[in-house]
N, C-alpha and C positions, 0 to 999 in steps of 0.2 A: 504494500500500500504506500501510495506516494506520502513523501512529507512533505507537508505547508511549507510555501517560498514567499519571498515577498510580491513575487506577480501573480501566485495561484492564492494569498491570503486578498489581496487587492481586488481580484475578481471574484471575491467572495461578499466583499464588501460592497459589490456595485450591484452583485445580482442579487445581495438581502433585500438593497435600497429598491432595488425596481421590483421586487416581490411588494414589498411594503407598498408600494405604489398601484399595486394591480396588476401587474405588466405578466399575463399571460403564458406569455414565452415562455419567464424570467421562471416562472412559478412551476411552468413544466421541467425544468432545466434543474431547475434546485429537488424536484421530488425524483427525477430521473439519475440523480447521481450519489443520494443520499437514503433513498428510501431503503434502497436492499441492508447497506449496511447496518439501519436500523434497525430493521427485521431480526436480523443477524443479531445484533447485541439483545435485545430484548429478550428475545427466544433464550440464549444462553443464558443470560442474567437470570429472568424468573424461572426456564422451563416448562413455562407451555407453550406447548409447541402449538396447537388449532387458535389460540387468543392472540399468536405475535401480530398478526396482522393488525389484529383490532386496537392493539397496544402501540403500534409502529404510527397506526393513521390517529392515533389519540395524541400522540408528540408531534402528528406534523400541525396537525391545529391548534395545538397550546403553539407551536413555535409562531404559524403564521400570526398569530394573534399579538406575540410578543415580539413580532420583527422591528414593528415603529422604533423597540428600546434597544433594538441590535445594535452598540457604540463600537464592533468593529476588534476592540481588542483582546476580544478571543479568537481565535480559529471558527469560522462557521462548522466545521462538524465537531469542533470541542464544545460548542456551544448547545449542539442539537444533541450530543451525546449528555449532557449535561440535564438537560430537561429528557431525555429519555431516561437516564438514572432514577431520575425524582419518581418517574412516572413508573418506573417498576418498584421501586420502592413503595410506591402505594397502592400498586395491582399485588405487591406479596404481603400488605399486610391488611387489606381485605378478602384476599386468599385465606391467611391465617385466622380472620376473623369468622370467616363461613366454614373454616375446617374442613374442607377440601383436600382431597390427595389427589392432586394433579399431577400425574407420571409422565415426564419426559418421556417418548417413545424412540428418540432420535438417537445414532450415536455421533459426538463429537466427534471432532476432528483431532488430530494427536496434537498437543501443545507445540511439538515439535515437527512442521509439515517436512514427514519424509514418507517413504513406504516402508515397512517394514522388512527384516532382514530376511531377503532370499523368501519375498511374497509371490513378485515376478507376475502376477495379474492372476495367478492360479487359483483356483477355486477354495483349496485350503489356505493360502495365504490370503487371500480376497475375506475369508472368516477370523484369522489370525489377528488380522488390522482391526476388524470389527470389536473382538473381542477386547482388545486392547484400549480401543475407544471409549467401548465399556464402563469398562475398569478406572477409565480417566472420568468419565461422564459423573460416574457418583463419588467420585473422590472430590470433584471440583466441587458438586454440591453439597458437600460435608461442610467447608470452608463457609464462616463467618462470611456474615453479606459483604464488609471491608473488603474480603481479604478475594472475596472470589469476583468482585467487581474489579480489583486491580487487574488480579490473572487473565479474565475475559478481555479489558482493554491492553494489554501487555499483548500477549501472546495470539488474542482471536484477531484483532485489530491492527496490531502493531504502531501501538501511541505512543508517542515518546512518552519517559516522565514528565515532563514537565508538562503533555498532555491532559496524562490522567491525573495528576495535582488539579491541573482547574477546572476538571470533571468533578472530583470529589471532595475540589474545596480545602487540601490540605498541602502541605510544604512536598516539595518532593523529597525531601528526606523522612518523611513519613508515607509514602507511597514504596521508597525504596524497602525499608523494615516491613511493609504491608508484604512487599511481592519476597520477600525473603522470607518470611514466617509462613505465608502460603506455601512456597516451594518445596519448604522441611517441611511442613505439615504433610501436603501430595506426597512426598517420599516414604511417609511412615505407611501412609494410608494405602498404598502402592506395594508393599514389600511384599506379598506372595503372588504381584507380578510382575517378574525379573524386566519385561519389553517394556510396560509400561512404565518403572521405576526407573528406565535408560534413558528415555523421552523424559522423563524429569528433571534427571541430573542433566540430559542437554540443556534445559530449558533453564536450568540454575548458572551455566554457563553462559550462557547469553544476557545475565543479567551484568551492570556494571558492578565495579569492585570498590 
């Protein structure tokens, strides 16, 4: 996933402006490059999978609404990931109010996008990867809502820190401790499966030191 430059932050700021304005185009242009990834966070973040949609089109009309106050100095998708948080934040804890057991039916993607060792697209390894997805799938959702909102912006997304800080509102030195205590955490949760505790420790690697 690309990162924010100063010409692709600038034409973020122009196409907020002209959303804010009505500008039709502007409005297709901004839901045509932004909606999927929202889908995406959402779905990971709460896990339900048949609601992301209705969750994804609930954040683009809080966002439309709040464009007038768009000042520019976040990132437009740090901004929309920002009001998607909130917005799952409060589809899980009316979830939890209605006591609901809403099962992810999906499997993740591996922390670490690679294939598996010696899968080779074969039928047993094509289940192998699956299984391993698994395995990461409720390990992620064991993790403190902190802890597993950094992970899904880290690793599903690939957001800087200094993204996910103004996503969640805290220093990036508290995002870095978030994604570290996550990482050991996945590892313990992970130990009776060797592939998926591998993708872990890459995924610990890839963090800074």
């Amino acid at each position: 996933m690309r990162r924010p430059s100063l010409q692709s932050h600038a034409r973020d700021v122009e196409l907020a402006r002209r959303c804010a304005e009505g500008d039709r185009e502007a409005l297709e242009a901004l839901v045509d490059e932004h909606y999927g990834p929202v889908v995406n966070y959402v779905h990971r973040f709460t896990g339900m999978r048949e609601d992301a949609h209705d969750l994804a089109q609930e954040v683009f009309v809080k966002a439309l609404r709040a464009l007038p106050r768009y000042d520019g100095r976040a990132g437009l998708r740090t901004w929309l990931f920002t009001i998607a948080g909130n917005a799952c934040r409060d589809a899980l804890r009316r979830r939890r109010r209605r006591k609901e057991d809403v099962a992810d039916e999906s499997s993740l993607a591996l922390l670490v996008d690679r294939p598996g060792p010696g899968s080779g697209g074969s039928p047993a390894g094509v289940a192998l990867d699956a299984a391993r997805a698994e395995a990461l799938r409720r390990a992620v959702e064991q993790l403190p809502e902190v802890h597993r909102m950094a992970v899904i912006l880290r690793f599903y997304h690939d957001m800087s820190l200094q993204e996910i800080a103004e996503v969640c509102g805290c220093t990036i030195g508290t995002v870095g401790s978030r994604l570290h205590y996550a990482l050991k955490k996945l590892r313990k949760l992970v130990t009776d499966d060797p592939e998926a505790a591998e993708a872990v420790g890459a995924a610990e690697g890839r963090l800074p030191g």
